[in-house]
C-alpha positions in Angstrom: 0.0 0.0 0.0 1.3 3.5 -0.7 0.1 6.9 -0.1 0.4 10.3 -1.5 1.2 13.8 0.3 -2.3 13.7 1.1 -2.3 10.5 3.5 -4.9 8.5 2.0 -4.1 5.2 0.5 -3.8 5.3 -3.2 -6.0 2.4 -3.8 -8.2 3.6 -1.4 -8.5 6.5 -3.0 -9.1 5.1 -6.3 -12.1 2.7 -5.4 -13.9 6.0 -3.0 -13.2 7.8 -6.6 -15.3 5.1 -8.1 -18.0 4.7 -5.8 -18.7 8.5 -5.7 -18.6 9.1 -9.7 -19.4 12.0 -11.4 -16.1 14.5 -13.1 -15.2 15.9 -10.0 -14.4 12.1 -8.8 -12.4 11.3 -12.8 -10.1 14.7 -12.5 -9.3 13.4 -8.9 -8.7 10.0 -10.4 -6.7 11.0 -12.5 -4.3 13.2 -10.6 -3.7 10.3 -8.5 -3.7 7.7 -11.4 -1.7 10.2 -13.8 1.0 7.7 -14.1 -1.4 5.2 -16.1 -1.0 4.5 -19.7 -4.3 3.3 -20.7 -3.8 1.2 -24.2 -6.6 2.2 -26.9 -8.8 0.2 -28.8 -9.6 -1.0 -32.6 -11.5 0.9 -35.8 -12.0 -3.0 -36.8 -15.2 -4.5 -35.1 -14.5 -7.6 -36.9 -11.4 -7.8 -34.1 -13.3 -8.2 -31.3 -14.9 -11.7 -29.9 -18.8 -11.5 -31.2 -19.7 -12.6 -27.4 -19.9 -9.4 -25.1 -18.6 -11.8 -22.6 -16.1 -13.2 -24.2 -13.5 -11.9 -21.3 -11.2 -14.7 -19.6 -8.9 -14.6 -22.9 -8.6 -10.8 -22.6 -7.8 -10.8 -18.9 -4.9 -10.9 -16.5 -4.5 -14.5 -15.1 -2.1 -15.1 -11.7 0.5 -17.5 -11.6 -2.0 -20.8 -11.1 -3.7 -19.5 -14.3 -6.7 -18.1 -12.5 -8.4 -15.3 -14.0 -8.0 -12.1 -12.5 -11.3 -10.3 -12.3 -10.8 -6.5 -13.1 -10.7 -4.3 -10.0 -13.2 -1.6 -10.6 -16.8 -2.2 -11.8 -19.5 0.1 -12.8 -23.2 -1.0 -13.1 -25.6 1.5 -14.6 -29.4 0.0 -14.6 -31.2 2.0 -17.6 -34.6 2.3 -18.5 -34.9 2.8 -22.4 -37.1 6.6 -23.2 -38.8 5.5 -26.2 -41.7 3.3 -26.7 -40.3 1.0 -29.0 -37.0 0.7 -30.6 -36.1 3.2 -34.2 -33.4 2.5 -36.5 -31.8 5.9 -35.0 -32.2 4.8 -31.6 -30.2 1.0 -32.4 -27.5 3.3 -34.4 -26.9 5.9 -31.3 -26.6 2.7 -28.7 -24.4 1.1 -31.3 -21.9 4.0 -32.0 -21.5 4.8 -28.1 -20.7 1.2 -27.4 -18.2 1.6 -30.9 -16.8 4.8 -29.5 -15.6 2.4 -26.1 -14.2 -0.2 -28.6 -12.1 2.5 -30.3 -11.3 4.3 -27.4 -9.9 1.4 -24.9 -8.2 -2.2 -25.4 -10.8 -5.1 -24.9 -8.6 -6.1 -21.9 -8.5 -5.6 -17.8 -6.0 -2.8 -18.8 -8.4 -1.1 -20.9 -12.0 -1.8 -20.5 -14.2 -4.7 -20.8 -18.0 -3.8 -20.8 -21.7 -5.5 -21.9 -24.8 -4.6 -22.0 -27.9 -6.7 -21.2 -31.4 -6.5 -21.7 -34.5 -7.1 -18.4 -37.4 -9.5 -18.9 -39.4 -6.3 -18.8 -37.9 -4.8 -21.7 -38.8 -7.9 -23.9 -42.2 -7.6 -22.5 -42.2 -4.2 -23.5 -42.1 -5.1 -27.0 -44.4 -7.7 -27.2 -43.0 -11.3 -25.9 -39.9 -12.9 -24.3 -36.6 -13.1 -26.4 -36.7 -16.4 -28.9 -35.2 -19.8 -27.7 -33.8 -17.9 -24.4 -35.0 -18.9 -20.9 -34.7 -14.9 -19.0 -37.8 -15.4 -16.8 -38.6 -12.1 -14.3 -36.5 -12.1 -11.5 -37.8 -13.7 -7.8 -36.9 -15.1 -4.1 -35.0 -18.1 -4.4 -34.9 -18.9 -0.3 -37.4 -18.9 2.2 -34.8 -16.2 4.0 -34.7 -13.7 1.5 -37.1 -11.1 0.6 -35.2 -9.2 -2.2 -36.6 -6.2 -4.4 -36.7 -6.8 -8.3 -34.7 -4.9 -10.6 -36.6 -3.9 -13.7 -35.1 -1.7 -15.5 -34.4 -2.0 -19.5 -30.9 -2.5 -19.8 -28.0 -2.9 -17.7 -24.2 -2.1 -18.4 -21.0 -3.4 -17.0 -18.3 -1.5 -16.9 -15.2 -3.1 -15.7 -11.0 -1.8 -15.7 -7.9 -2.4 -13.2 -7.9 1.1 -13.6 -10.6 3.4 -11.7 -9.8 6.3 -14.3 -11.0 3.8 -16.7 -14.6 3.2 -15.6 -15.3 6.8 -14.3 -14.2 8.5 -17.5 -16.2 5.7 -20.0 -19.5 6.5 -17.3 -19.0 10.3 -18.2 -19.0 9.2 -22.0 -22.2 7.3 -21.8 -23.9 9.4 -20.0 -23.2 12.9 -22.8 -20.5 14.2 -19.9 -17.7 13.8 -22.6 -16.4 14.6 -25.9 -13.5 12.3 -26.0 -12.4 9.0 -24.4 -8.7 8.2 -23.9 -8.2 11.1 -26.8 -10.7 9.6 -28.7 -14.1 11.2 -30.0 -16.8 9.9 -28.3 -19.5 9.7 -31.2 -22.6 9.2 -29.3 -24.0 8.7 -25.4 -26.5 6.1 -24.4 -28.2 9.0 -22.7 -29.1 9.5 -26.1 -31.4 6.7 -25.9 -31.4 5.8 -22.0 -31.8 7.3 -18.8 -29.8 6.2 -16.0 -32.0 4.6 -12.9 -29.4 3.9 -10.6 -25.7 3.6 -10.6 -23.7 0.5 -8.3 -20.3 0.3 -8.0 -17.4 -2.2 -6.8 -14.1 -3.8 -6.5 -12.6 -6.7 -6.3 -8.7 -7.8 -5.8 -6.1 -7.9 -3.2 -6.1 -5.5 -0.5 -8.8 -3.2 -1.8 -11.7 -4.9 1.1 -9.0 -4.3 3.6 -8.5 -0.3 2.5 -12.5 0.0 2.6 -13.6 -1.8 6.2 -15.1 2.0 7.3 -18.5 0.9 6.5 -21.7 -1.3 8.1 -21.6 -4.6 8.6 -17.4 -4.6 9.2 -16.2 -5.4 12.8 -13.8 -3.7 14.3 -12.4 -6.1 16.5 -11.1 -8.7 13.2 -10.1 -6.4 10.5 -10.0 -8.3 7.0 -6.9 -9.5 6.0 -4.6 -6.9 4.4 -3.9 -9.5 1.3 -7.6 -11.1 0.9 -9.2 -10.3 -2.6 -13.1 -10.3 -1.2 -14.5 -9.1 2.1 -15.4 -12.8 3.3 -11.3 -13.2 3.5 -11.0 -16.4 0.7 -10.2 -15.9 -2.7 -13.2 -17.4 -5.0 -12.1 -17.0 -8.6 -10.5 -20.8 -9.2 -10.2 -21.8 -12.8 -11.7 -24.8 -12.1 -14.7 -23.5 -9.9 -16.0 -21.8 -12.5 -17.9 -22.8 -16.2 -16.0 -22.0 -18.9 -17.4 -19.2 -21.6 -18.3 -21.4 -23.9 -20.6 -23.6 -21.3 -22.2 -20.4 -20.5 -22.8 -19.2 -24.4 -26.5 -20.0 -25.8 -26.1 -22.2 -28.6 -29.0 -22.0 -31.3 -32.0 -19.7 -32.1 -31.5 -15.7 -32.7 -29.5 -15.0 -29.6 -26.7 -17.9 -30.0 -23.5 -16.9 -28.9 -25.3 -14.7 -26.3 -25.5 -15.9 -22.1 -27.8 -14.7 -19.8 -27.2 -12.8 -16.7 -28.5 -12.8 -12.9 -27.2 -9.6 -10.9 -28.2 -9.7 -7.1 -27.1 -7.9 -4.3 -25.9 -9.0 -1.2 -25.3 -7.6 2.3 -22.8 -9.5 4.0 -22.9 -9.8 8.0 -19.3 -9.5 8.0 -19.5 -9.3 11.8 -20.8 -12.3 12.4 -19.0 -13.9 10.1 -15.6 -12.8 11.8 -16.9 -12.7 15.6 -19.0 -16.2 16.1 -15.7 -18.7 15.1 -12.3 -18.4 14.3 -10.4 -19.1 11.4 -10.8 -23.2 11.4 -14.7 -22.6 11.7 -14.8 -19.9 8.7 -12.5 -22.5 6.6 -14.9 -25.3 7.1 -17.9 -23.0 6.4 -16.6 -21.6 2.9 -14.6 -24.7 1.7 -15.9 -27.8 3.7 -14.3 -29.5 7.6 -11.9 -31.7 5.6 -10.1 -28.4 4.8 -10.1 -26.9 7.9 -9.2 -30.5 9.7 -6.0 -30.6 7.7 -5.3 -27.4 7.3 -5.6 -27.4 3.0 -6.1 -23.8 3.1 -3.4 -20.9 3.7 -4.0 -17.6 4.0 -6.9 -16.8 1.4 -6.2 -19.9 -0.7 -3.5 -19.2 -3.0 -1.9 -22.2 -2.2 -4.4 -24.3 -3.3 -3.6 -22.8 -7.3 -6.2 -23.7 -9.9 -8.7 -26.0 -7.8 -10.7 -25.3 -4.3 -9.7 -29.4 -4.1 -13.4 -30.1 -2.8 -13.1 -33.5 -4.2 -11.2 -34.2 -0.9 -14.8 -33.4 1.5 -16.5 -35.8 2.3 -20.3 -36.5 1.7 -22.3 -33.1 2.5 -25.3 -35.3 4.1 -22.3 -37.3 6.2 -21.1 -33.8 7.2 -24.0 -32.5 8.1 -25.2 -35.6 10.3 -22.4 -37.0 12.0 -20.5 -32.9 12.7 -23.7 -30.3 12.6 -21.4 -28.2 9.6 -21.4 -28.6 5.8 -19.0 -26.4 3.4 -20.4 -23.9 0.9 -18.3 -25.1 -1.7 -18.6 -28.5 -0.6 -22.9 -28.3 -1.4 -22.1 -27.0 -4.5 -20.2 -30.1 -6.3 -23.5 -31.5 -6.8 -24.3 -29.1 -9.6 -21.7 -29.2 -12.3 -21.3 -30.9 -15.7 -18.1 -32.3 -17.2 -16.4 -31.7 -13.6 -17.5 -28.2 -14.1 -20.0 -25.7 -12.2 -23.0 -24.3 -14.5 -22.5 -21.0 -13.9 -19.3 -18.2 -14.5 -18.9 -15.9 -11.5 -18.0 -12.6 -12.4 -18.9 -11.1 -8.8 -17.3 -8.1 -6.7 -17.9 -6.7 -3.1 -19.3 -3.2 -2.3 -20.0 -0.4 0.2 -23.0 0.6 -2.0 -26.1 1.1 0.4 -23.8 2.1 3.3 -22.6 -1.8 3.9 -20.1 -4.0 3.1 -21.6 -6.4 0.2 -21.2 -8.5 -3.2 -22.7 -7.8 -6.1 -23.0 -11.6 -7.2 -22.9 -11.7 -10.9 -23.3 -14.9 -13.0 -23.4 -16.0 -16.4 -25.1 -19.0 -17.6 -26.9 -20.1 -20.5 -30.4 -20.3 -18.6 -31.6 -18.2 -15.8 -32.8 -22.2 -14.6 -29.1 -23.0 -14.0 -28.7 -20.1 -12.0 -31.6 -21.8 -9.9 -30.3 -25.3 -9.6 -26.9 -23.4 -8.0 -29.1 -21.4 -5.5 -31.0 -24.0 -4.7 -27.6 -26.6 -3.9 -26.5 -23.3 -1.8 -30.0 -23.2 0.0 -29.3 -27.1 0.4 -32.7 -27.2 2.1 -32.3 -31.0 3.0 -29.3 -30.6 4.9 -31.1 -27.9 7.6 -32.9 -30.1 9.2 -32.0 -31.9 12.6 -29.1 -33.0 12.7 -27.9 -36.4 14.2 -25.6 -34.4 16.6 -28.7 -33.0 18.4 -28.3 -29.6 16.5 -28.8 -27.4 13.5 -26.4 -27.7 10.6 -24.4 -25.0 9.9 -25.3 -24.5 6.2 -22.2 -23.0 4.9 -22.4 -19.3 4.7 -26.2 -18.9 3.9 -26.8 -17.4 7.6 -23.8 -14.7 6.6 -25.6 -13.5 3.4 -28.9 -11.3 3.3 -29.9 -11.1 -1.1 -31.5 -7.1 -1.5 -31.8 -7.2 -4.9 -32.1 -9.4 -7.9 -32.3 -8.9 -11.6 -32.1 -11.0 -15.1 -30.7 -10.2 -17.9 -29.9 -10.9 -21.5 -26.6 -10.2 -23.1 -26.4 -10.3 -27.0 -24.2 -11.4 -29.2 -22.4 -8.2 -29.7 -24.1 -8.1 -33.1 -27.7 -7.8 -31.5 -26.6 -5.9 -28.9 -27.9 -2.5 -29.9 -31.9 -2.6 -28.8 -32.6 -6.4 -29.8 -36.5 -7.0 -30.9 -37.5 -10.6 -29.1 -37.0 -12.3 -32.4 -33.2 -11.0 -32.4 -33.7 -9.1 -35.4 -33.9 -5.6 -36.8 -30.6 -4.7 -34.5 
């Protein structure tokens, strides 16, 4: 960690930058982030992948060959201000999201971005999208009472570099002329109005630099080197579906994914205060990990794999010690030795507490489901043969606020789709 003249941690700095927004937050940025050389993008379209999400092959990777999430994220939820979509509408969302592409590198050092479409938008104009399953958003546990985000559209803005995000927000909302000296052509506030802005980060050492918030004890800081508030890296290769699991693969929207965004406030205190470490390894990984000690620090050492092969039975865990392992419930929900769904989440002081935006990519909202519901692992929360309650993993830790669904394109169809895929 370093600091300026001014005694506030750079990095610090940088995510506060992003979670405030607006230009008086980018020309701050980018006195502190002056030093950054920010590569630009490509006048060829052809160049780029033709998924939006189409990301791990553009991204930083550590040294087990994990992919390295971007560090700053942007959500802006927009609500589309016509009644139905014109040709000059589809050509102003398409030459703002062209103006990005010419302006920054498809990459973490640059900017990687997409831009989904809501249930409600499809309804708006007249039925659901063809051969896609994007049902409406709703509770998936008998815990949660969440609100339902509705709005159009959603896009993702993601950078290692906070300047990054900030100044492409200021271009899609009309609030620039140039990006990274390059013209911007046109805003999606030509087309959209923002509804709400959300914001994160994600990477080692940024939760540790942003603990002044609810929900965040006091007494058991998070670690100075952990990546996510909860203390345990999360982004092992293989824990996650690849992209092309994820992709849709017929009908008008193939090579498109869906997308569920919720929110989540995390009850960090509990979480840090009720056990120690031991406990909090068993609870995120499973008890054969925290029996033998398989996990150091936040996990590097365990390189491309979580190694939950080497837990035992969830039900035998749950009977015979009153604790089963989040990651432990969730091997029953993969194919080829891999989960259904690609985590692309990032924690978050947005609402005044320390949270995760969960965000995953699938190609049906149903496989979302099946995930939620092996997390919920219902079954295992009953009695117990030691005479208590299981402790589920780290459901009791997590309260959902939000949830939405979404739709992300092919980037072909990505400017103002109709249901039938056609006519962008």
């Amino acid at each position: 960690m370093h600091s300026d003249e001014r005694g506030i941690p750079r990095r610090a700095f940088l995510k506060s930058a992003v979670a405030i927004g607006g230009a008086s937050a980018l020309a701050a940025c980018v006195e502190r982030e002056n030093e950054v050389s920010v590569p630009g993008g490509t006048d060829d379209p052809a160049s780029l992948p033709a998924r939006q999400h189409a990301w791990n092959d553009y991204a930083a990777r550590d040294d087990a060959g994990n992919v390295l999430p971007p560090r700053h994220h942007v959500l802006l939820l927009l609500n589309y201000d016509g009644s139905e979509p014109t040709e000059a509408d589809r050509q102003r969302v398409e030459d703002a999201l062209r103006s990005l592409e010419r302006a920054y590198e498809w990459s973490n050092e640059g900017l990687l971005f997409t831009l989904g479409y809501s249930p409600a938008y499809f309804e708006s104009l007249g039925g659901s999208p063809a051969g896609v399953d994007l049902p409406e958003p709703r509770a998936l546990s008998d815990l949660e009472d969440p609100e339902f985000d509705t709005p159009d559209a959603i896009l993702h803005l993601a950078s290692d570099h906070a300047q990054v995000v900030l100044e492409a927000e200021e271009g899609m909302r009309g609030n620039r002329e140039a990006l990274n000296d390059d013209p911007v052509d046109a805003a999606l506030t030509g087309a959209f109005s923002v509804a709400e802005r959300r914001t994160g980060f994600v990477g080692e050492g940024l939760p540790a630099e942003h603990q002044d918030t609810g929900g965040v004890p006091d007494s058991e800081p998070v670690a100075e080197d952990a990546p996510l508030y909860m203390g345990f890296k999360s982004d092992f290769e293989k824990s996650q579906a690849t992209e092309d699991r994820v992709t849709i693969q017929s009908g008008p929207f193939a090579g498109g994914t869906t997308q569920h965004v919720s929110h989540i406030d995390l009850n960090l205190q509990q979480w840090y205060e009720q056990d120690g470490r031991e406990e909090r390894v068993a609870k995120m990984f499973c008890p054969a990990h925290a029996d033998s000690g398989a996990v150091e620090g936040t996990g590097e050492n365990l390189g491309d794999s979580p190694q939950l092969e080497d837990c035992a039975d969830p039900l035998e865990d749950a009977q015979q010690r009153g604790v089963v392992g989040h990651g432990q419930k969730l091997q029953a929900v993969r194919k080829d030795g891999r989960p259904l769904i690609l985590r692309r989440d990032f924690d978050s002081t947005d609402f005044g507490r320390a949270g995760t935006h969960f965000l995953a990519l699938q190609r049906e909202i149903s496989e979302f489901v099946k995930t939620r519901d092996a997390m919920n692992a219902t079954d295992l929360t009953a009695q117990s043969a030691v005479g208590r309650r299981t402790n589920n993993g780290i459901r009791q830790y997590l309260s959902v606020t939000h949830r939405g669904n979404y739709l992300l394109p092919p980037r072909e169809t990505r400017a103002l789709p109709t249901p039938e895929g056609d006519d962008a």
